[in-house]
C-alpha positions in Angstrom: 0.0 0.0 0.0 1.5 3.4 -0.9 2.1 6.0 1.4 -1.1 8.6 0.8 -3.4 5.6 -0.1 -2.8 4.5 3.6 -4.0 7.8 5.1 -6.6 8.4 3.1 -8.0 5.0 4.9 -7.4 6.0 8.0 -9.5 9.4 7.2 -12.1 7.2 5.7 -12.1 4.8 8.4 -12.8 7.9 10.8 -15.1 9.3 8.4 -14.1 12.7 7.8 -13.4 14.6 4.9 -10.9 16.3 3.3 -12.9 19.6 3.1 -12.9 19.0 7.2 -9.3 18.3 7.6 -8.7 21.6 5.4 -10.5 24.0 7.7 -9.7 22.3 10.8 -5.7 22.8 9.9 -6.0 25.7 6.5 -4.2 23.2 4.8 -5.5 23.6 1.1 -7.2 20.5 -0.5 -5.4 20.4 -3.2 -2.4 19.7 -1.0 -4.0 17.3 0.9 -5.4 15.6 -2.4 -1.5 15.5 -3.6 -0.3 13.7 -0.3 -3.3 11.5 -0.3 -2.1 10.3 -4.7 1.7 10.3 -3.7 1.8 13.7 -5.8 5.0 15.4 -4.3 5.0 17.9 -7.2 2.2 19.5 -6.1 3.4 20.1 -2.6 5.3 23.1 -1.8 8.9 22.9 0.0 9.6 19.6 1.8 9.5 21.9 5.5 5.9 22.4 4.4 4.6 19.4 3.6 6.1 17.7 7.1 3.8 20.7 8.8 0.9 19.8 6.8 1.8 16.1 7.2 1.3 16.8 11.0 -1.6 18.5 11.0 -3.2 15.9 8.9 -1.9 13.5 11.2 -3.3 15.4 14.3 -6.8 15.4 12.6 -7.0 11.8 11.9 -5.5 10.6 15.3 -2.4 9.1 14.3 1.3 9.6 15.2 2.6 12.3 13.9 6.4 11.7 14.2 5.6 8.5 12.8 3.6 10.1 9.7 6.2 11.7 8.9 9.0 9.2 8.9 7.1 7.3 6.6 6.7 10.1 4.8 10.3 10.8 4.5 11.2 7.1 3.8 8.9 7.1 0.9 9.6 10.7 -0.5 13.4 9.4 -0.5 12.2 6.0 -2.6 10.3 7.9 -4.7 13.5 10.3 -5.4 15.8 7.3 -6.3 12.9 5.7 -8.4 12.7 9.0 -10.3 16.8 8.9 -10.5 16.7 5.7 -12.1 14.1 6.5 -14.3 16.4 10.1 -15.7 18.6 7.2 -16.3 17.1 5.0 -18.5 15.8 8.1 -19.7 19.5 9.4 -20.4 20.3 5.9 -22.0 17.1 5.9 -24.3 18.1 9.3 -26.0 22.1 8.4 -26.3 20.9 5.6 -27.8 18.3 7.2 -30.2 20.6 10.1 -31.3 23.4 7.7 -31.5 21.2 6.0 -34.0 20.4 9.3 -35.8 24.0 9.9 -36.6 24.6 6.4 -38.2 21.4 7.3 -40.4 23.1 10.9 -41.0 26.6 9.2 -41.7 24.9 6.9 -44.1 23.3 9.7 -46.3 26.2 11.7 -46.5 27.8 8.7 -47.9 25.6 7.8 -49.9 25.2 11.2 -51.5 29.5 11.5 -51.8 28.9 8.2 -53.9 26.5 9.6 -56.1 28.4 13.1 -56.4 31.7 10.8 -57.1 30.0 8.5 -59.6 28.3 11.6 -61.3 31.6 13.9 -61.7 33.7 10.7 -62.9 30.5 9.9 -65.9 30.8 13.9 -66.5 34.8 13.5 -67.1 34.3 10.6 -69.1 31.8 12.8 -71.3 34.4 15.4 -71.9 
C-alpha cells in the first residue's frame, strides 16, 4: 500500500473529509489531495509538507512523528525511483541520437557516392 493511499483509509475509516481536515488545519485541499495520490510535485517545500503532514496527522489521530517518517522514507524512494528512471531516460536518448547519426553518416555517404560516380561519368563525357 502506498504512502497517501494508507492515510486516506485512516481518514475514511474515521469518516471525515478532506474539506474538514482543510479548515480544521488551513491546509489547502489540493495539497491534501496530492499527499493523499503520492503527488509530491504538487506540494510546496519539503518543510511544508512535514507541517501539513502533522496537522493531517493530528486530525486523523495518528502519530505524527511516525507520519512523517514514513513520509520521508517514501519521499526518499520515490527520489531514487525517479533517478533511475532520468537514467534510462538518459540511456534511451544516447541511444536514439546515437542511431540518428549512423542514419546521418549513411546519407552523407551515400550522396558523396553519387556526387563521385556523377563527376567521374561527366569527365568521361568530356
Amino acid at each position: 500500500m502506498k504512502f497517501g493511499e494508507s492515510l486516506r483509509k485512516e481518514r475514511e475509516l474515521r469518516g471525515m473529509t478532506l474539506e474538514e481536515i482543510s479548515q480544521h488545519t488551513k491546509v489547502h485541499t489540493r495539497f491534501l489531495e496530492a499527499i493523499e495520490n503520492d503527488d509530491l510535485s504538487v506540494l510546496p517545500a519539503k518543510a511544508f509538507a512535514k507541517g501539513f503532514l502533522r496537522s493531517y496527522a493530528r486530525m486523523v489521530d495518528l502519530d505524527e512523528d511516525l507520519v512523517v517518517t514514513n513520509f520521508e522514507y517514501c519521499h526518499q524512494a520515490m527520489q531514487t525511483n525517479s533517478g533511475q528512471e532520468d537514467v534510462q531516460r538518459a540511456a534511451t536518448g544516447h541511444s536514439r541520437r546515437r542511431s540518428r547519426l549512423y542514419v546521418l553518416f549513411f546519407i552523407i555517404l551515400v550522396l558523396l557516392a553519387i556526387i563521385i560516380a556523377v563527376y567521374q561519368g561527366y569527365l568521361r563525357i568530356n
